[in-house]
C-alpha positions in Angstrom: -2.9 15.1 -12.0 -5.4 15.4 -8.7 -5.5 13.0 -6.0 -7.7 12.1 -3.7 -7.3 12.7 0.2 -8.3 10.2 2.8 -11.9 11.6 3.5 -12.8 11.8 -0.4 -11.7 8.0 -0.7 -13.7 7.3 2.2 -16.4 9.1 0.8 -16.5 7.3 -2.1 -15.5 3.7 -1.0 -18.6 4.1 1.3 -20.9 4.7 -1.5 -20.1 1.0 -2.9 -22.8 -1.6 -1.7 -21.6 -3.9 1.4 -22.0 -6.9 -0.7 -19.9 -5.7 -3.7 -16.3 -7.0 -2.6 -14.9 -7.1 -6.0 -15.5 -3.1 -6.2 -14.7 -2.6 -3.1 -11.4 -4.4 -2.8 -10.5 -3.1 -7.1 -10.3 0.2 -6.0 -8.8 0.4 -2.4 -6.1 -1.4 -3.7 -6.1 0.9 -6.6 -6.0 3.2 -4.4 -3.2 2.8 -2.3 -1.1 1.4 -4.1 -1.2 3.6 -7.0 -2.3 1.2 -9.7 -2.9 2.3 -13.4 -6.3 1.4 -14.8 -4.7 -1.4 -17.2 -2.8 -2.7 -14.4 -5.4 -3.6 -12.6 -7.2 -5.1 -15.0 -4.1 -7.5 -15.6 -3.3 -8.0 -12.1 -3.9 -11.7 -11.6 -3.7 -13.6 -8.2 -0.5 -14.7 -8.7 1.2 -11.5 -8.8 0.8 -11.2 -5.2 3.6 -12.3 -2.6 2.3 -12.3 0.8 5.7 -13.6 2.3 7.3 -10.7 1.0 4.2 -8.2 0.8 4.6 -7.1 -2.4 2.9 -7.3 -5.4 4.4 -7.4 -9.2 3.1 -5.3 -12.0 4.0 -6.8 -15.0 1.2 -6.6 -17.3 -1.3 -4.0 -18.7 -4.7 -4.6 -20.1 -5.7 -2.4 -23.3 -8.4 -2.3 -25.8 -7.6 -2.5 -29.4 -9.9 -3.8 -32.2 -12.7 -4.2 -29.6 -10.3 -7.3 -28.3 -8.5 -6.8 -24.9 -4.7 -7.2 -24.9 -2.7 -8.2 -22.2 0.8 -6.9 -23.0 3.8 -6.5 -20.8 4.4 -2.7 -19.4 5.3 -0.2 -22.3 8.4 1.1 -20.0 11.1 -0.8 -17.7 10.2 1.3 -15.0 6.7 0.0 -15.2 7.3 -3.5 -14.7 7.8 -3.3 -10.3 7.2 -4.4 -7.3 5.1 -2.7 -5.3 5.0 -2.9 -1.1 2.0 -3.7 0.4 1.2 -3.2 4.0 -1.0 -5.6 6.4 -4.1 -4.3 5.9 -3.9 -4.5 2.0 -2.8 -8.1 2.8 -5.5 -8.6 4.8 -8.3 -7.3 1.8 -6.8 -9.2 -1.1 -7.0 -12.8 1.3 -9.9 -12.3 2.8 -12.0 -10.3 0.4 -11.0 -10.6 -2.7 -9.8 -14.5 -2.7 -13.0 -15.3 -1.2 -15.2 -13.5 -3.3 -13.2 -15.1 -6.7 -14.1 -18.7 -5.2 -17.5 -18.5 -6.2 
């Protein structure tokens, strides 16, 4: 599996229009927090814990049928908590909550 470094993130994140917070806040929290695809298509609001900084994964979002499926994780180990630092914190309240208010 390849990762990106710091400087091809940045790369990329800057490509994503100024205006486009939904994008832009998707994948740096994709990003650094490791997040699969279907995760972050389930992750929902209240799956973040800001006294605690964490957020839970307990979901996953799949295609079957041409329906989407929310299911729980297919393994124990996928159903976490996940750290997130300040700055994370700081995207998801100020970014993402107020560009879902709309």
């Amino acid at each position: 599996m390849k990762f990106w470094t710091t400087l091809e993130f940045k790369a990329f994140i800057g490509t994503i229009d100024g205006k486009d917070h939904v994008d832009k806040v998707f994948f740096t929290t994709a990003y650094l927090i490791d997040m699969r695809a279907g995760e972050m298509l389930a992750f929902q609001w209240k799956d973040i814990d800001f006294g605690s900084s964490e957020i839970h994964i307990s979901r996953n979002l799949s295609r079957m049928h041409s329906k989407n499926i929310v299911t729980t994780p297919k393994s124990i180990n996928s159903n976490r908590y996940i750290t997130i630092n300040a700055k994370l914190a700081e995207i998801l309240k100020f970014e993402w909550r107020v560009s879902k208010s709309y």
